[in-house]
C-alpha positions in Angstrom: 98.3 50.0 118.6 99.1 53.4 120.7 101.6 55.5 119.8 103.4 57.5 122.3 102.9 61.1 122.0 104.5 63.0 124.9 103.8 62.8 129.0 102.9 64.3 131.7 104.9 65.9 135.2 104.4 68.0 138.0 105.0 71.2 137.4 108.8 72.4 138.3 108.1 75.8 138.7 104.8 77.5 140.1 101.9 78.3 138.1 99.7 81.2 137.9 95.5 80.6 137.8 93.1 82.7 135.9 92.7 84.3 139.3 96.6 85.6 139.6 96.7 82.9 142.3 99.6 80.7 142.5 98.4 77.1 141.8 99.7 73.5 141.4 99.6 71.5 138.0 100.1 68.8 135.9 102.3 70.0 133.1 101.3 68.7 129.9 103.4 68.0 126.8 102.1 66.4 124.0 104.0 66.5 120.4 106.4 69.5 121.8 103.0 71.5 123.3 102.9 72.3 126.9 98.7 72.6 128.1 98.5 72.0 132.3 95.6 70.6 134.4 95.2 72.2 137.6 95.8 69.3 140.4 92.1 69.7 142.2 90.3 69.9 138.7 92.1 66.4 137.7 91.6 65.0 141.2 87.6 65.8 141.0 87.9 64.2 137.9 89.3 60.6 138.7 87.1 60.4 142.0 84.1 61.9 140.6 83.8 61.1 137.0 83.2 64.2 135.9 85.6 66.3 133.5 88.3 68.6 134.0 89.7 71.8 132.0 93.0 71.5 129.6 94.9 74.8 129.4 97.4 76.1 127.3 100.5 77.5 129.4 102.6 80.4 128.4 105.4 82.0 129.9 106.3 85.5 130.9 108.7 85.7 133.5 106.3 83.6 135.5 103.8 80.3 133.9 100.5 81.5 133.4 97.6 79.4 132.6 96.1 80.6 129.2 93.0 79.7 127.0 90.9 76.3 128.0 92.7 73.5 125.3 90.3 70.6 125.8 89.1 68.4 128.6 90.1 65.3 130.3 87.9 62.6 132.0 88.2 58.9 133.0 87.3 56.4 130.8 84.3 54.2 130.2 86.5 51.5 131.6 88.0 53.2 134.8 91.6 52.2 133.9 92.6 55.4 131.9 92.0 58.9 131.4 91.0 60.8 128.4 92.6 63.8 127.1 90.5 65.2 124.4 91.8 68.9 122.6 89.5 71.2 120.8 90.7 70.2 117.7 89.4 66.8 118.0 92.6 64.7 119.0 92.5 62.3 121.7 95.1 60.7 124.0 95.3 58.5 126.9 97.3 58.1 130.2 97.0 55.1 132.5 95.3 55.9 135.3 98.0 53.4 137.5 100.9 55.5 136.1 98.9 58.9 136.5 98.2 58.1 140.5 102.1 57.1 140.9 102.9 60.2 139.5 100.5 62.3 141.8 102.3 60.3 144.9 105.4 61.2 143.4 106.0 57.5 143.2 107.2 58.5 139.9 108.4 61.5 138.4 106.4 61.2 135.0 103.5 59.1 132.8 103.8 58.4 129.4 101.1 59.9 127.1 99.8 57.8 123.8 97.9 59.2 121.0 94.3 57.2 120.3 94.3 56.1 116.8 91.6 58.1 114.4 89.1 54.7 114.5 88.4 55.8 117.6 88.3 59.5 117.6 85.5 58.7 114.5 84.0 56.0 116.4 82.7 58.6 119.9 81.8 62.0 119.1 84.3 64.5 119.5 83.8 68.0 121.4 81.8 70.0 119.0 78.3 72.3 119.1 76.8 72.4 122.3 80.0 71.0 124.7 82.7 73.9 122.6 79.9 76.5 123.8 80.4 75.0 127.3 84.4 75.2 127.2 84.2 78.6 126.2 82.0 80.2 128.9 83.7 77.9 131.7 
């Protein structure tokens, strides 16, 4: 059974790239920890299967995007997405809520956490994929 752990919303106020750029995002808040995913990162992601960039977010005066927190990619199945933090835990958004929420059908998508079974069961990011995340 899933537990809920947080959600996910557009970002109210605008965001700053690692380029100083302004940029849109999908706020992130999982267990009272904001991370964003830039918009065309997660976009690439769901149409291409391929994976997208988690971020911390800090504030001063303005967001900022800060240090890469994880990646997130669609599932084996198609029907969800995958958030998976450098620390090994994993959670899961509906991909039908996510998409209403990038229409701005809705104004947020609920978040659960993926029990540990299945954190054990697939490998987590570690060796070669954590040198990856860090030279991205």
């Amino acid at each position: 059974m899933l537990e809920k752990a947080g959600y996910m919303q557009k970002a109210k106020t605008v965001t700053i790239d690692e380029d100083g750029l302004p940029t849109e995002i999908i706020e992130l808040v999982l267990e009272g920890k904001r991370f964003g995913i830039v918009m065309e990162d997660l976009k690439c992601a769901i149409r291409k299967r391929i994976s997208a960039r988690t971020f911390r977010l800090r504030i001063n005066w303005k967001q900022y995007v800060s240090t890469t927190a994880g990646l997130v990619y669609l599932s084996y199945s198609g029907k969800a997405l995958i958030i998976e933090l450098i620390d090994g835990t994993r959670y899961t958004v509906s991909l039908d809520s996510l998409k209403s929420l990038m229409c701005r059908r809705s104004s947020y998508a609920p978040v659960a956490r993926l029990p540990m079974s299945s954190a054990i069961k697939y490998s987590s990011i570690s060796g070669d994929n954590q040198r990856i995340l860090a030279t991205c």
